[in-house]
N, C-alpha and C positions, 0 to 999 in steps of 0.2 A: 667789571672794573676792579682793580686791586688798591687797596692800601697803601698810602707810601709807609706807611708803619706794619712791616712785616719782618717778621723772622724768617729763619730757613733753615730745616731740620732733614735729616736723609729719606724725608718722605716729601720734600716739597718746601712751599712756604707758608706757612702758617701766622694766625692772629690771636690773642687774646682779646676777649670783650671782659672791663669790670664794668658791674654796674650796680648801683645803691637807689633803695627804692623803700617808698615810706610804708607804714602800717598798714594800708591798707591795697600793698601791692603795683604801685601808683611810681612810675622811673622817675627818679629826682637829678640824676646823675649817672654818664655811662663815659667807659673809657675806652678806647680801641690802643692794644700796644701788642709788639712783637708776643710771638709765643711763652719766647722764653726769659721776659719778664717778672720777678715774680709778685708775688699776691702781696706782699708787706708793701711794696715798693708802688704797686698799683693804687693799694688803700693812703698810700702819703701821699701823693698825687692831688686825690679827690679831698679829704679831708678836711681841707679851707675853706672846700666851695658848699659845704655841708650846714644843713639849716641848723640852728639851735633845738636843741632834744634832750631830754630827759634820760634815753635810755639809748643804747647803742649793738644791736647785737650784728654777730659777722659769722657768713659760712664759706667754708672752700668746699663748696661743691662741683 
């Protein structure tokens, strides 16, 4: 079953997953958006629904 949240690229259609997850590894928050959305745009998104924290760190991996 597909996404209604899909991009489409000259290989297909494609998705991005973001997802924010606490210290000890543990999903707090996950987003599904087209491919070619990008990572800033993804991380404002989530951002509001983000528990209170002391520290904040972020990877594009």
């Amino acid at each position: 079953m597909l996404s209604p949240v899909v991009g489409r690229t000259k290989c297909g259609l494609i998705s991005k997953l973001h997802a924010v997850c606490d210290g000890q590894g543990r999903l707090i928050i996950m987003l599904l958006s087209e491919g070619q959305m990008s990572d800033y745009k993804g991380a404002a998104l989530m951002i509001d629904a983000l528990p209170p924290a002391k520290q904040l760190r972020g990877d594009k991996g």
